[in-house]
N, C-alpha and C positions, 0 to 999 in steps of 0.2 A: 268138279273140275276147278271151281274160284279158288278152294281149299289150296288144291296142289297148288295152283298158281304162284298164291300168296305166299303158300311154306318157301317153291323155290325164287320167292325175290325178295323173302326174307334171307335166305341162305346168301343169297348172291349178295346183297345186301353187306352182311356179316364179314363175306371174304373181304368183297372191298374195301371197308373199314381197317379190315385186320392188316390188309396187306400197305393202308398208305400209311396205317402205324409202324410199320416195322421198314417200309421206304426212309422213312425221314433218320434212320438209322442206321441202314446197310445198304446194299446196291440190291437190285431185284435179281442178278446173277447169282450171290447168296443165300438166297431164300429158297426153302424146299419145301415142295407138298406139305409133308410132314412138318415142320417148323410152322406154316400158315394155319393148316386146318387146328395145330395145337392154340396160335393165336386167336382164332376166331371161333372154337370153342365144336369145331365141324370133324366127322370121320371122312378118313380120304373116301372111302365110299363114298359119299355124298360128294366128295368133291369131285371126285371123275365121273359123276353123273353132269358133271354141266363144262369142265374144264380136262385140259390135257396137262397144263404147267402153269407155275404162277405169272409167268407171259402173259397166259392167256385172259387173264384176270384182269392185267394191267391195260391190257389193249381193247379189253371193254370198258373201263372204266376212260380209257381217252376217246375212244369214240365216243361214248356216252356223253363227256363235256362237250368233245366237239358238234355231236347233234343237236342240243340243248342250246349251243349258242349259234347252228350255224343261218338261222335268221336272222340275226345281229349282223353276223360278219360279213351275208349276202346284202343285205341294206346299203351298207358303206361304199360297196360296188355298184348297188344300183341308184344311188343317188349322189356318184360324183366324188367320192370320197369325203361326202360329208364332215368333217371334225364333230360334228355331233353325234353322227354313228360310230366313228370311232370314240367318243368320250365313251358311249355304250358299252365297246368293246369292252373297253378297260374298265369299264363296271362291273363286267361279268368278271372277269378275270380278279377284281377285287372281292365283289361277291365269292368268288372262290379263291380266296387268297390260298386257303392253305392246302388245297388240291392243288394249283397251280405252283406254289412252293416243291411241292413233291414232283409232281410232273415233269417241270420246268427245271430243279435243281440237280444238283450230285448225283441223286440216287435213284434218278429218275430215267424214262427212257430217252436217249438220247436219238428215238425214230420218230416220237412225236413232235421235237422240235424241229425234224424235217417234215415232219405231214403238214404242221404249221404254217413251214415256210412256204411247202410246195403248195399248201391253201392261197396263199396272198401272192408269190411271187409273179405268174403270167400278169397280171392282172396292175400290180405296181410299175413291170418294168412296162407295160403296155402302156399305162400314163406319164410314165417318164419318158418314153420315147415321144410319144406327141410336144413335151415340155421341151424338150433337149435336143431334135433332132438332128443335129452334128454328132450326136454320140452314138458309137456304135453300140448294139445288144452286148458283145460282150462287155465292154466297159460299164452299162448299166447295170447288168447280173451282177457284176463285179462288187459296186455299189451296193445293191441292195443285199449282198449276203453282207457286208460289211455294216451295213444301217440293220439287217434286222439281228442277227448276232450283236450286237450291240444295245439294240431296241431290247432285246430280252434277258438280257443282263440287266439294264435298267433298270425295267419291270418289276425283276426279280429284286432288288436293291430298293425301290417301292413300298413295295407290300411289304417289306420284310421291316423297314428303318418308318412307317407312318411318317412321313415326312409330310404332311400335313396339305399336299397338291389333291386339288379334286382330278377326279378321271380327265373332266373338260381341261386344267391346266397341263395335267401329266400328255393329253393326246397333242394339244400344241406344242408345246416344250418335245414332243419325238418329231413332229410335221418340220418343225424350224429344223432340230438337226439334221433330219433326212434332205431337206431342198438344201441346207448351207453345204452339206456334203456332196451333195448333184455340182453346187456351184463351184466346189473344190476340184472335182475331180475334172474339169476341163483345165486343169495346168497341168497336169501329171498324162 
């Protein structure tokens, strides 16, 4: 039984490599069965033994970060919004620069950066409303798709240019813009 185990997380293993190779090159809408398992070296057999479409592949490989970090990301909530568990955050997310390149970017899925958002957003606009409370929920939602659509562009522009910030400078340097941006949006 360890045998099969092993074979299928070597396999699974194999897709998800092939397929954030061939992400950083074309969108996952063009990618076929056939196209992947040729990249990854797999018979479609084997690949509908575990998968339906290269969707499917994709969307285990982002839960799979997301699990993997989501004790980091619960921390930051339960200790206040820490800056230091966000430095973490974005450790991981360095740590994984170039899954999160792929993820994150062009060719990526563009549902994980709502599962992202809907991860953090209750939870932000909920500390913003204690901070703000002349401002109404929607003007904060408002805000925070506008700070984190921005924050992830960032991010991305980060990893990508080594611009020489630790995680700890890169999470203050997004903290500052987020509260200057809360403090903007009471004139408008």
């Amino acid at each position: 039984m360890n045998n099969q185990d092993a074979r299928v997380r070597v396999t699974k293993e194999m897709l998800h490599r092939a397929l954030l190779r061939m992400l950083k090159e074309r969108p996952i809408g063009s990618i076929s069965v056939k196209d992947l398992c040729a990249e990854a070296g797999i018979n479609r057999g084997t690949f509908y033994l575990h998968y339906g479409q290269p969707q499917d592949v994709l969307k285990e490989i982002e839960n799979n970060f997301i699990a993997e970090n989501l004790e980091t990301f619960d921390r930051f909530w339960d200790d206040g919004r820490n800056l230091s568990y966000l430095a973490k955050i974005y450790s991981c997310v360095l740590q994984n620069r170039d899954l999160c390149r792929v993820l994150m970017g062009d060719n990526g899925d563009p549902q994980f950066l709502n599962s992202m958002r809907n991860l953090v957003k209750g939870g932000i606009v909920d500390e913003w409303q204690k901070e703000f409370p002349a401002y109404d929920r929607e003007r904060l939602e408002f805000i925070f798709d506008y700070v984190f659509l921005g924050s992830m562009r960032l991010m991305l522009n980060w990893i990508d240019d080594d611009q020489d910030l630790s995680p700890s400078q890169f999470a203050r340097r997004l903290e500052r813009l987020g509260h200057y941006s809360l403090i903007a949006a009471g004139e408008f």
